[in-house]
C-alpha positions as CSV (number, residue, x, y, z in Angstrom):
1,X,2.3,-108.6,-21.7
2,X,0.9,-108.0,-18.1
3,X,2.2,-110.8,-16.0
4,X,-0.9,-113.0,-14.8
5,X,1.0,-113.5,-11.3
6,X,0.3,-111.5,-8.0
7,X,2.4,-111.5,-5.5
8,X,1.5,-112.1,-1.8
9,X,1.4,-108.9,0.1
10,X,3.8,-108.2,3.1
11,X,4.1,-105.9,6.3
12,X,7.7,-105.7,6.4
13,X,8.8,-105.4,2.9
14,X,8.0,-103.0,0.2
15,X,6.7,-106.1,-2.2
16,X,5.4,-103.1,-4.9
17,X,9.3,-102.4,-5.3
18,X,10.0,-106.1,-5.4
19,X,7.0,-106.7,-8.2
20,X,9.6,-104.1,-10.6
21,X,12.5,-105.9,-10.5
22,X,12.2,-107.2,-14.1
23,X,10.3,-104.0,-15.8
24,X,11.9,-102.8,-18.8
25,X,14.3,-105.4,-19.1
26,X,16.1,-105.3,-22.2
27,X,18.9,-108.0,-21.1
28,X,18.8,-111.2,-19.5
29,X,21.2,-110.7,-17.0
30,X,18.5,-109.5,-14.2
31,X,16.4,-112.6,-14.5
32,X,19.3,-114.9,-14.3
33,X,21.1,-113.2,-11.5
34,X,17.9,-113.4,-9.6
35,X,16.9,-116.9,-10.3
36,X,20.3,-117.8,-8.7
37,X,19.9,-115.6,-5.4
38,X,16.1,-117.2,-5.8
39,X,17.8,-120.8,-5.6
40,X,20.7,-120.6,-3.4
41,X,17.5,-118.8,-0.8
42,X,16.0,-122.0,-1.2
43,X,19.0,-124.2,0.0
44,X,19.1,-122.2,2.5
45,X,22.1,-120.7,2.2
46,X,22.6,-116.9,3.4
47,X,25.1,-115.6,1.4
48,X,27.0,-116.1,-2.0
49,X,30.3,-114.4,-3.8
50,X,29.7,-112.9,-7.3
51,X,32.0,-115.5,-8.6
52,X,29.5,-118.7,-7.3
53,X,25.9,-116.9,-8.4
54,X,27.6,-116.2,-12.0
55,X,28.9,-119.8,-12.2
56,X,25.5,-120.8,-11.4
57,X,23.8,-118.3,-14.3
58,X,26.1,-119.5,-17.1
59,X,25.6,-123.3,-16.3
60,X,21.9,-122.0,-16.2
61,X,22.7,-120.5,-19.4
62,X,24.1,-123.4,-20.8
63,X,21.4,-125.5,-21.9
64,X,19.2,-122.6,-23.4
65,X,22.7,-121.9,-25.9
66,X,24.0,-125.6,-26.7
67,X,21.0,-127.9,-26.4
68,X,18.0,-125.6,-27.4
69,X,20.2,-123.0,-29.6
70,X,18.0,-120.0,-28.1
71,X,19.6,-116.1,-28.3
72,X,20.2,-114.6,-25.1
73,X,20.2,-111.3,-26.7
74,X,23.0,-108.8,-29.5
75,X,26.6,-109.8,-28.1
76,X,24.5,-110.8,-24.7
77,X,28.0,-111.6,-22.1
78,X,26.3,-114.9,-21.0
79,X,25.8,-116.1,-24.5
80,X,29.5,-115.5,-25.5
81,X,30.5,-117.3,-22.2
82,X,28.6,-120.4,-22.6
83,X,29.7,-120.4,-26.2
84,X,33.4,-119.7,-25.3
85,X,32.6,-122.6,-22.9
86,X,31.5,-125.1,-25.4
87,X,34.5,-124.7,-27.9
88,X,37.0,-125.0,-25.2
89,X,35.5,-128.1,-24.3
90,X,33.9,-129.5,-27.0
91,X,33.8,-133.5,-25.6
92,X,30.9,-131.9,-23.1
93,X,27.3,-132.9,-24.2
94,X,24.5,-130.1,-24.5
95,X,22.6,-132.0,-22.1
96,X,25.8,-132.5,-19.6
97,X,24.3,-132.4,-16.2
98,X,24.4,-129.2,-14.3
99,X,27.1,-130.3,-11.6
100,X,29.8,-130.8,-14.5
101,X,29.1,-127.2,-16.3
102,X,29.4,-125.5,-12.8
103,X,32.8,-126.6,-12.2
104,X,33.9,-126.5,-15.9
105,X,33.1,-122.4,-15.3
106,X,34.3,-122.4,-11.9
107,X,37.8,-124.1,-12.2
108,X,38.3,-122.6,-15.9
109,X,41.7,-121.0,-16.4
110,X,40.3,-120.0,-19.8
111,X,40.8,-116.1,-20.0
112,X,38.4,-114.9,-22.1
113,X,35.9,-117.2,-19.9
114,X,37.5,-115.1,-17.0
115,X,36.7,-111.9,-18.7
116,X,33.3,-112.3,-19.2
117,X,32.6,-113.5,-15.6
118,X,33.7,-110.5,-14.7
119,X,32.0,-108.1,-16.9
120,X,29.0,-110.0,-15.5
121,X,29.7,-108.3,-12.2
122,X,29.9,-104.4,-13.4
123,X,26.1,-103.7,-13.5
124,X,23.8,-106.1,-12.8
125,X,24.6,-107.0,-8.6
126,X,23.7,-103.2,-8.3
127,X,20.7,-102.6,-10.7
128,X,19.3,-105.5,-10.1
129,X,17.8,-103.2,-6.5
130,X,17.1,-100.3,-8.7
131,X,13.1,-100.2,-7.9
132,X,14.1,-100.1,-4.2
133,X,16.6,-97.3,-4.7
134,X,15.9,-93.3,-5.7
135,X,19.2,-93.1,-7.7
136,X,18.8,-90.6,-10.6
137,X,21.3,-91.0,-13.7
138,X,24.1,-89.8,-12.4
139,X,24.2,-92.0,-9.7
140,X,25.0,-95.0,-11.4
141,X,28.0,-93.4,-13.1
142,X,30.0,-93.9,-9.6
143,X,32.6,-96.7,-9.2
144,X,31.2,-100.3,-7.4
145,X,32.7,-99.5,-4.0
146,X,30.7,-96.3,-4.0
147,X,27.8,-98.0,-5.4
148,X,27.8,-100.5,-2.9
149,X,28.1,-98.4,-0.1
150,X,25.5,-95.7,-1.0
151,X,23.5,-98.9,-1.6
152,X,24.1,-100.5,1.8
153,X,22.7,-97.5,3.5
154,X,18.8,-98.4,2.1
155,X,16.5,-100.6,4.5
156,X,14.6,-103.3,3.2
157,X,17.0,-104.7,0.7
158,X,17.0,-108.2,-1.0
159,X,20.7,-108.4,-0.2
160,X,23.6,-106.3,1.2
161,X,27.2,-106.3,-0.1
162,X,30.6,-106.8,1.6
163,X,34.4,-105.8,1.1
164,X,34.5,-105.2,-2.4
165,X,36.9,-108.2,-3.9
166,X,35.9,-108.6,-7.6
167,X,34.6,-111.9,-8.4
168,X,34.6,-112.7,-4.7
169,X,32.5,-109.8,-3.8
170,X,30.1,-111.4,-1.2
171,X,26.4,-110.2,-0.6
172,X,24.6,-111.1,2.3
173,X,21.0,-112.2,2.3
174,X,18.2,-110.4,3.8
175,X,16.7,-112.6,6.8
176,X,13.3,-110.9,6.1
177,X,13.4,-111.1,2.4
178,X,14.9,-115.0,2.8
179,X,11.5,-116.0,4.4
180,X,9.7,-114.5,1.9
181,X,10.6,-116.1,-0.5
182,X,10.9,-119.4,1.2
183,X,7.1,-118.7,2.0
184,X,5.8,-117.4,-1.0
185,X,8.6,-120.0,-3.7
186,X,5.5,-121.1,-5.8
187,X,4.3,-118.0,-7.0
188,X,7.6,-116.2,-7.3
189,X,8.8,-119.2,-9.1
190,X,5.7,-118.6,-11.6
191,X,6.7,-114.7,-11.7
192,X,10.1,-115.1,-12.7
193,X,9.6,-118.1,-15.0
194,X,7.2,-115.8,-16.4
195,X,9.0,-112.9,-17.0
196,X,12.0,-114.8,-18.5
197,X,9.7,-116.7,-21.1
198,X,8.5,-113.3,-22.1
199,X,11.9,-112.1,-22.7
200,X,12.9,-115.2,-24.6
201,X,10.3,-114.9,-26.8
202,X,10.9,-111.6,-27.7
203,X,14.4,-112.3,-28.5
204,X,13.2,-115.8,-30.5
205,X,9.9,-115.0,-32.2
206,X,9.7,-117.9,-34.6
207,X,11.3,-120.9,-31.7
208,X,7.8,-122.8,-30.6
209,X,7.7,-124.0,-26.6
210,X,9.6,-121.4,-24.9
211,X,8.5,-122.7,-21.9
212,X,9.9,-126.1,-22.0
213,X,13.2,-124.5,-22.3
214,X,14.3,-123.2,-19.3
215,X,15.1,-126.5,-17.5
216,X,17.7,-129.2,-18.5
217,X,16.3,-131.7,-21.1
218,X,15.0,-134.2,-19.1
219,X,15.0,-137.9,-20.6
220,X,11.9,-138.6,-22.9
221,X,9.6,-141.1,-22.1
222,X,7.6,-142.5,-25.3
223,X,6.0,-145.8,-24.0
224,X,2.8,-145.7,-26.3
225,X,4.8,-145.1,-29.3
226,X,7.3,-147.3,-28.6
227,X,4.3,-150.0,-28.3
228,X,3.1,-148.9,-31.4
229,X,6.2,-149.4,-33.5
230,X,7.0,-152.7,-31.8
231,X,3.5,-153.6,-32.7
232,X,3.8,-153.0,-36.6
233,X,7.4,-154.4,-36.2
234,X,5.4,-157.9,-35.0
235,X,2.9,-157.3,-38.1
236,X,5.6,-157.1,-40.6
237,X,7.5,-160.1,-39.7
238,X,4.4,-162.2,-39.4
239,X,3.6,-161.3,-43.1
240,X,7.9,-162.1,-43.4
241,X,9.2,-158.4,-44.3
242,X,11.5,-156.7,-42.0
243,X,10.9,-153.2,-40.7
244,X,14.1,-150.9,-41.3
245,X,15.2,-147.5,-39.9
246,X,15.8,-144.9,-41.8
247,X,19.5,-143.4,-41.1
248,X,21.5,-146.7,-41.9
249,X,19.3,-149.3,-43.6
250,X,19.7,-151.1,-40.2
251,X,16.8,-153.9,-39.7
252,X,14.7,-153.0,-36.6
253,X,13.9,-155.1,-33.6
254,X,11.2,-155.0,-30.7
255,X,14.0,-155.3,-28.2
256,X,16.6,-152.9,-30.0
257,X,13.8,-149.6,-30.9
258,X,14.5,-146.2,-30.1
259,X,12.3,-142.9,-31.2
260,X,13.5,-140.4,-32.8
261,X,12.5,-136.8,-33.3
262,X,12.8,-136.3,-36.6
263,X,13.3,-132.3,-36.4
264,X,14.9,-132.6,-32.6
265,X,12.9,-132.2,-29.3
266,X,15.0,-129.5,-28.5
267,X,13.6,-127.3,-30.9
268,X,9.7,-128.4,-31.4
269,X,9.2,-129.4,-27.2
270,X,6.9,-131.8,-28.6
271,X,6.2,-135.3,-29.3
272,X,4.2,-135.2,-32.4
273,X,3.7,-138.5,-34.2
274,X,4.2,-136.9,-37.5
275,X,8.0,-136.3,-36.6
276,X,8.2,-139.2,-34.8
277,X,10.3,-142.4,-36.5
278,X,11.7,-145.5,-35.3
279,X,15.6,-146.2,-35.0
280,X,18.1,-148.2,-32.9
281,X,19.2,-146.7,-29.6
282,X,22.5,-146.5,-30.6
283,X,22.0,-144.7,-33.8
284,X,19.4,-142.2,-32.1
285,X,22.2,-141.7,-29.5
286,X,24.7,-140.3,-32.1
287,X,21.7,-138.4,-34.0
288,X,21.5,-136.3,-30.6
289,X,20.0,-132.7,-31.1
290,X,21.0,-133.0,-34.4
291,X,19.1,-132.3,-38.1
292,X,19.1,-135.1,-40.4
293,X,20.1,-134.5,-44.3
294,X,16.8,-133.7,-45.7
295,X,17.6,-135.0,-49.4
296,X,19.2,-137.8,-47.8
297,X,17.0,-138.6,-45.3
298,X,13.5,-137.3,-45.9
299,X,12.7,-139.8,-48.8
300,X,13.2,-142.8,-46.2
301,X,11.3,-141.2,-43.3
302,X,8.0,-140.7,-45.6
303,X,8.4,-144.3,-46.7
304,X,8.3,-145.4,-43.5
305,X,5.8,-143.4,-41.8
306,X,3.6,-144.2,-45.2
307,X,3.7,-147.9,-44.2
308,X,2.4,-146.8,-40.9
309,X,-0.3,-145.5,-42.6
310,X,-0.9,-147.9,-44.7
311,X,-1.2,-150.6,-42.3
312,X,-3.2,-148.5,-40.0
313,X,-6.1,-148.6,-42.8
314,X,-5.7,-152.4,-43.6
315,X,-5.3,-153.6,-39.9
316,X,-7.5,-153.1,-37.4
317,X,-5.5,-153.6,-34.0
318,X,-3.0,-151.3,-35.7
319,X,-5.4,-148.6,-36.2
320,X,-6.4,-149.6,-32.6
321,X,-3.1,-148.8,-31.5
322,X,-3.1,-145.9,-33.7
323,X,-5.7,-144.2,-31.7
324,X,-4.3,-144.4,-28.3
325,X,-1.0,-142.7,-29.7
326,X,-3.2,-139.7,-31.2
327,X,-4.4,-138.9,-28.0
328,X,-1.5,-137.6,-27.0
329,X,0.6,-137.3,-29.9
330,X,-1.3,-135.5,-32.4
331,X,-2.6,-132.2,-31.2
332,X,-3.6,-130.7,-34.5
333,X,-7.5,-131.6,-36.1
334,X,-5.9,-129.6,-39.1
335,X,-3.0,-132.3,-39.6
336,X,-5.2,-135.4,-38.5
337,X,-7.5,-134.4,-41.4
338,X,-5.1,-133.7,-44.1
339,X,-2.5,-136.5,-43.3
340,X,-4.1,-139.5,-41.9
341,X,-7.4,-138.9,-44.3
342,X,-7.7,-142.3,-45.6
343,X,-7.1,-143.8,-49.4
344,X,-4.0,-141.1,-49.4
345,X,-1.1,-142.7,-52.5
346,X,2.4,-142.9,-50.9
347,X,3.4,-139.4,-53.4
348,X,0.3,-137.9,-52.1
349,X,1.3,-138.5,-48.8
350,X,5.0,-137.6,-48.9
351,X,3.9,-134.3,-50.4
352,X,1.7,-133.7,-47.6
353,X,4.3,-134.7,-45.3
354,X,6.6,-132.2,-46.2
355,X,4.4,-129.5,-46.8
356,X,4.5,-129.9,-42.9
357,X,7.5,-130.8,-41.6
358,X,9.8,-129.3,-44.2
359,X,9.0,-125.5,-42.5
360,X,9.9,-126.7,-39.0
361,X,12.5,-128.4,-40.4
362,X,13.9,-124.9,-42.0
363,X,13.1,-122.9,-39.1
364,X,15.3,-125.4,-37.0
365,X,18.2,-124.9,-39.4
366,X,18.0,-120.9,-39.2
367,X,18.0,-121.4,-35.5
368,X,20.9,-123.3,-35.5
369,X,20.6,-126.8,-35.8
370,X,22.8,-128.1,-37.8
371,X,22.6,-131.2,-40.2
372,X,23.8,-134.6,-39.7
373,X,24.7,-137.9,-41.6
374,X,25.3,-140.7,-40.2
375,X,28.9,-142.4,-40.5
């Protein structure tokens, strides 16, 4: 897929070189390395050991494996590190805050965390320059003192390296390539987010929004469904029934409402109402990223989104409401039409309800989610 982003011409620097630094990538490694170097330009900094830009591309990494279950690549180095990570530590949340995982890799005494921290070092600080370089084969077969010395001698570089120290190798920023970037940090910011959602989607055909995965899961603000649950909540005890959630049978309140992705966020990156419930916050907090029991959940779930339904046809400030959720939180015509049709029995509407969700709900489960019960 041709990348849709051009990048700004310069006088100084070979920028066709630059434009190649992710061609025929078949690992990760490149993109991550980069988008550290990229970051660290940013912050102005001039210079970085091995050891701080690889602490930064597993806690980088860290989020993609734990929280959004995404493969890196076969036996990918950064994958088994994060992974390696996460079972040594296992009180640490997928969505643990960037800060904690960097010094969790940094101060880990772990060996086999050590190891791969190093194998991160062998190829990818030197290849990464390939398109500015005329090695041939061979080349690369020398040790990384003699790679980093031949390397040194090219002009125009992204970066330059020091005294060969392992993990504590330093390279040194190019001045002319810093303000570069620093001029140009939208587009290239584009480019490379580009580039790595391509690879990722190679690597995870059937996982939908890519895209939305490359951050840290950011909290999830749901206002309009949240006023439409609290609405029907009001509905139902003015007609003297009590509205309950679906995991424990607890009775719902306006002031004590959470929503809950049925299939998690982290694997649809959407908010569609269809896979959208009510719960308490406190039970939504222990569901986390995790896949509810579908024979021991799924009956309760249509039951309840079937008295949305219901009332949506039979009440017209619900239906009101109804349509200022769909806005936003119903992006398929095909699903409007075949689920919110009215005059739809509660069996004919579970059945179309899991004729939907039950395949997300599968491909979540081969991806790695795994199921939950609450206790």
């Amino acid at each position: 897929m041709e990348s849709p982003y051009s990048l700004p011409e310069s006088e100084k620097l070979h920028i066709e070189y630059f434009g190649c630094l992710f061609d025929n990538t078949s690992e990760c490694y490149k993109m991550f390395w980069f988008q550290s170097i990229f970051r660290k330009i940013l912050e102005g900094k001039t210079s970085a050991t091995f050891e701080e830009i690889i602490d930064d591309m597993i806690a980088d990494a860290w989020y993609m494996v734990t929280e959004y279950h995404l493969n890196l690549g076969p036996r990918d180095t950064l994958e088994l590190a994060v992974n390696r990570l996460s079972e040594k530590n296992p009180s640490i949340k997928p969505s643990e805050n960037k800060e904690t995982i960097i010094e969790l890799v940094k101060n880990t005494e772990d060996s086999e965390i050590r190891k791969y921290k190093s194998q991160l070092t062998y190829n990818v600080p030197y290849r990464l320059q390939a398109p500015f370089l005329d090695f041939k084969s061979d080349d690369w077969k020398a040790g990384t003192k003699d790679l980093a010395t031949r390397i040194n001698r090219y002009h125009n570089l992204l970066y330059r390296f020091g005294t060969s120290e392992g993990l504590m190798t330093e390279i040194m920023f190019d001045e002319a390539w810093c303000e570069y970037i620093k001029t140009n940090q939208t587009v290239i910011r584009g480019w490379l987010d580009f580039n790595l959602v391509a690879y990722l989607q190679r690597r995870n055909p059937n996982v939908p929004g890519v895209i939305d995965k490359l951050e840290p899961p950011q909290e999830r603000k749901l206002t309009d469904i949240i006023d439409y649950w609290r609405f029907i909540i009001n509905v139902e005890e003015s007609e003297g029934f009590q509205l309950h959630e679906i995991y424990h049978d607890s009775v719902l309140t306006t002031k004590d409402i959470s929503i809950d992705h049925f299939v998690p966020w982290s694997y649809v990156a959407n908010d569609e109402i269809w896979n959208l419930h009510p719960t308490t916050k406190s039970i939504n907090s222990k569901k986390s990223n995790y896949l509810p029991n579908w024979d021991k959940y799924f009956e309760s779930l249509s039951h309840i989104e079937y008295l949305s339904y219901s009332l949506m046809w039979k009440n017209e400030a619900v239906h009101k409401k109804f349509d200022k959720c769909i806005d936003k939180h119903l992006n398929s015509p095909t699903i409007k039409g075949r689920l919110y049709v009215q005059g739809l029995s509660e069996s004919d509407f579970k059945g179309r309800l899991s004729e939907i969700l039950l395949p997300v709900y599968q491909s979540a489960k081969s991806a790695g989610f795994r199921e939950w019960e609450y206790s």
